[in-house]
C-alpha positions, -999 to +999 in steps of 0.1 A: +121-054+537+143-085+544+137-119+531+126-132+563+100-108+568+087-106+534+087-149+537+062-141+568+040-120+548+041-142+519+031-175+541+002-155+558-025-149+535-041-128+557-028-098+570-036-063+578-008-043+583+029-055+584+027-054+623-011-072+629-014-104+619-047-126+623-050-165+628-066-184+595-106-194+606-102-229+622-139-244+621-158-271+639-174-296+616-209-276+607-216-305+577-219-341+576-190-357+560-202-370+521-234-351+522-239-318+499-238-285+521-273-271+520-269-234+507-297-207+495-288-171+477-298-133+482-301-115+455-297-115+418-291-075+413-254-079+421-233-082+383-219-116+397-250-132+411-251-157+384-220-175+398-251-196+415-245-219+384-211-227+399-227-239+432-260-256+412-234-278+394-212-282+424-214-316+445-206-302+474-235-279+475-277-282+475-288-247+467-323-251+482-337-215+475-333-181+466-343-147+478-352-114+460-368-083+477-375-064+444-408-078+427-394-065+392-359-082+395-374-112+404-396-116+378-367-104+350-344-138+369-368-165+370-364-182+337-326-172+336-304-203+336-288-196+366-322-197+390-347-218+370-363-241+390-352-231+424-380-223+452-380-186+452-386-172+490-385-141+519-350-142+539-371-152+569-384-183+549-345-191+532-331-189+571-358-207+583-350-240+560-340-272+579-303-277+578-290-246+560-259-235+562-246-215+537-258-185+519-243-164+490-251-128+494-256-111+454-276-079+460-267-042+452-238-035+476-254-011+490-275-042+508-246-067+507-239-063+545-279-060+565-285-095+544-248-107+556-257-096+594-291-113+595-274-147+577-241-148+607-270-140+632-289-172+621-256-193+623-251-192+585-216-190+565-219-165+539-199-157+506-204-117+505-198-101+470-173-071+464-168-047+475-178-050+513-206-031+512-202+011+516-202+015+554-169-001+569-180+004+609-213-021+594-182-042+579-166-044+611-199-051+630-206-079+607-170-097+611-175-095+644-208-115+645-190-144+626-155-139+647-179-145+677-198-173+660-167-190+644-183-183+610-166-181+576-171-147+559-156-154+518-150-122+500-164-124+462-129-113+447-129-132+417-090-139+412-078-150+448-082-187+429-068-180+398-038-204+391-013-176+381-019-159+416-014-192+432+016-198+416+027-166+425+023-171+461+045-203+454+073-186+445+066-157+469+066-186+501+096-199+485+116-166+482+122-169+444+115-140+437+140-118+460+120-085+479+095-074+465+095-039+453+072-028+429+035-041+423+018-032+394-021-041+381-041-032+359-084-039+357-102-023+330-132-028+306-155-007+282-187-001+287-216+015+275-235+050+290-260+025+304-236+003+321-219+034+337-253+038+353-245+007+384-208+021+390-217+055+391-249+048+421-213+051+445-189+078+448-162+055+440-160+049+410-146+028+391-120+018+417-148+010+436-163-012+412-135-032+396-103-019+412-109-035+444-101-071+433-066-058+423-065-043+460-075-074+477-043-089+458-022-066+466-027-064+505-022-102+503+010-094+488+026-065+505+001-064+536-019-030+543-001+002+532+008+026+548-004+057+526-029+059+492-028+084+468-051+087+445-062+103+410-096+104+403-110+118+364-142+114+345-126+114+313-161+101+292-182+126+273-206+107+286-227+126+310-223+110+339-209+112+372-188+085+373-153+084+379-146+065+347-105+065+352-086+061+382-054+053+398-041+048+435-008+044+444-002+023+472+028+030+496+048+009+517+085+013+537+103-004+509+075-014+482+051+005+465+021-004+444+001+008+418-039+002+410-051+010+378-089+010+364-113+028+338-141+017+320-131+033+285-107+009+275-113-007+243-107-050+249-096-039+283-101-075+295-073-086+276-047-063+288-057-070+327-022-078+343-005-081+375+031-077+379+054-082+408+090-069+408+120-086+431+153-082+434+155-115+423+128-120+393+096-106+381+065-123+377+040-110+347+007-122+347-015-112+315-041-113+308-058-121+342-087-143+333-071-166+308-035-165+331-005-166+312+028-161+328+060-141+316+086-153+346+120-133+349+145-149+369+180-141+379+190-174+386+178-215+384+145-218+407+134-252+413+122-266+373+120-230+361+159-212+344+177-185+345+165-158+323+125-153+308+105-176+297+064-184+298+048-201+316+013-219+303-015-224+327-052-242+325-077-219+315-096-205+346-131-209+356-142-184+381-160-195+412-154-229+410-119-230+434-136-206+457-170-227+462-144-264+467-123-239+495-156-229+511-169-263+512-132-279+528-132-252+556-173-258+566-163-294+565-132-286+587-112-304+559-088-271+561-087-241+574-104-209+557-075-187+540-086-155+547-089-143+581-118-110+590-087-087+598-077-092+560-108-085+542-106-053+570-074-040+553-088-047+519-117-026+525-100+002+542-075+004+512-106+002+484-122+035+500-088+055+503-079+043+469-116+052+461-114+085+476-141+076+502-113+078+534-085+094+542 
């Protein structure tokens, strides 16, 4: 891939293949200027719904309600921290509510995209959390109703903020680091025969579950692929059917890329990494949620020398970043990074990885 063409993907943060391209979301002014952006939630059975504390704290936001269909879950999340207080309510109430405009969508994927259809329909931005729901034709029915309704649809993938990716991303625009060759990441944790019991409801297994933000980093990198192979293992004694142990390899013309994931690793948290190989440097982030950078570079790049060194980064909060971009784009302050035909490739590459499409 030449520089010039790998500079194009780079400045594009949202692309499908390396030959479709989509325009970022450009939105007419849906909130008054200076006033908070009135917002409910549905669900609280999704492992990230409590990120509703970001938004309750936020001053950009008035969360106004929240809705949960399940009398049981409900009752477990009313004196949690992240939901006490709030006006609990049907959907039909929540859409119903005077000035609303955004809502974050936090049930069991399997629900993630009828809830995200019936909020676009009533004129609603939604945040929808990962992965996009299991059906990708309902996927591309719901990005339709917000292309037609010029609504923005934010993907839940926790590290598209983080301040290593977006330093990344600096040095990708910039060219620093050469072509890119070689992706590597890695997205694992431990957990219990109890815990294996939400991952394993879906056929895809742990790819599925925690290898899809790596994917969604990785298409913004090197664009859609153009083959997945995948290996697949339950590798537990747990009896289970979960696919606790997985890897996709992600092909391109002059790149590939490769996904790792299991849930048997002991502190696999800390050994979450990224890594992205040029010609020209290599860029090492580990571990992902407290971002540290080991930076290879073959020559003098802007502040940064020839040679390794590390780079030290503030301590990253999830949620917050992606709540202030969501609340810029509704208030047409910028435009929304991530285009439909993006989170399209993403999805598309989680279920080959997944094993769920070929």
């Amino acid at each position: 891939m030449n520089h010039s063409r790998r500079r194009m993907m780079a400045n594009t943060l949202s692309c499908t293949s390396l030959s479709v391209l989509s325009p970022l979301i450009s939105l007419a002014s849906t909130a008054p200027e200076n006033r908070p952006i009135r917002m409910g939630q549905i669900g609280v059975a999704h492992a990230h719904a409590s990120k509703l504390s970001v938004y309750r704290r936020s001053p950009d936001f008035e969360v106004i309600g929240i809705v949960e269909e399940d009398e049981a879950l409900r009752r477990s999340a009313t004196d949690k921290e992240p939901y006490r207080g709030l006006p609990w309510m049907t959907r039909e109430e929540l859409l119903a509510q005077p000035g609303l405009q955004a809502v974050l969508i936090e049930t069991e994927i399997r629900d993630l995209l009828r809830h995200s259809a019936a909020c676009l329909d009533a004129g609603c931005h939604v945040h929808i959390d990962k992965p996009a729901g299991t059906s990708l034709p309902e996927l591309e029915q719901v990005l339709e109703i917000a292309r037609r309704g010029n609504r923005i649809v934010q993907m839940g993938y926790m590290y598209r903020y983080n301040p290593a990716i977006r330093l990344l991303h600096e040095f990708l625009d910039a060219g620093w680091l050469g072509d890119v060759f070689e992706v590597h990441a890695v997205m694992s944790k431990q957990m219990t025969s109890a815990e294996r019991k939400v991952p394993a409801a879906y056929p895809g297994g742990m790819m599925f579950e925690l290898g899809c933000h790596l994917i969604d980093l990785v298409v913004r990198i090197l664009g859609e692929p153009q083959s997945v192979y995948v290996s697949s293992k339950h590798s537990s004694s747990i009896a289970d059917t979960l696919q606790d142990n997985m890897l996709a390899v992600l092909e391109y013309p002059t790149a590939s890329a490769t996904v790792k994931t299991s849930c048997l690793e002991v502190d696999g948290g800390n050994r979450r990494h990224l890594v992205v190989c040029g010609t020209e440097g290599t860029f090492h982030i580990e571990p992902l949620d407290n971002p540290k950078v080991r930076l290879l570079l073959d020559r003098p790049r802007g502040k940064f020398r020839k040679g390794e060194q590390t780079i030290e980064l503030p301590r990253y909060t999830r949620y917050v970043d992606d709540a202030l971009d969501m609340a810029k784009a509704i208030r047409s302050e910028k435009d929304f990074a991530y285009s439909y035909d993006h989170d399209l490739a993403v999805q598309r590459t989680v279920l080959k990885a997944s094993g769920l499409w070929m």
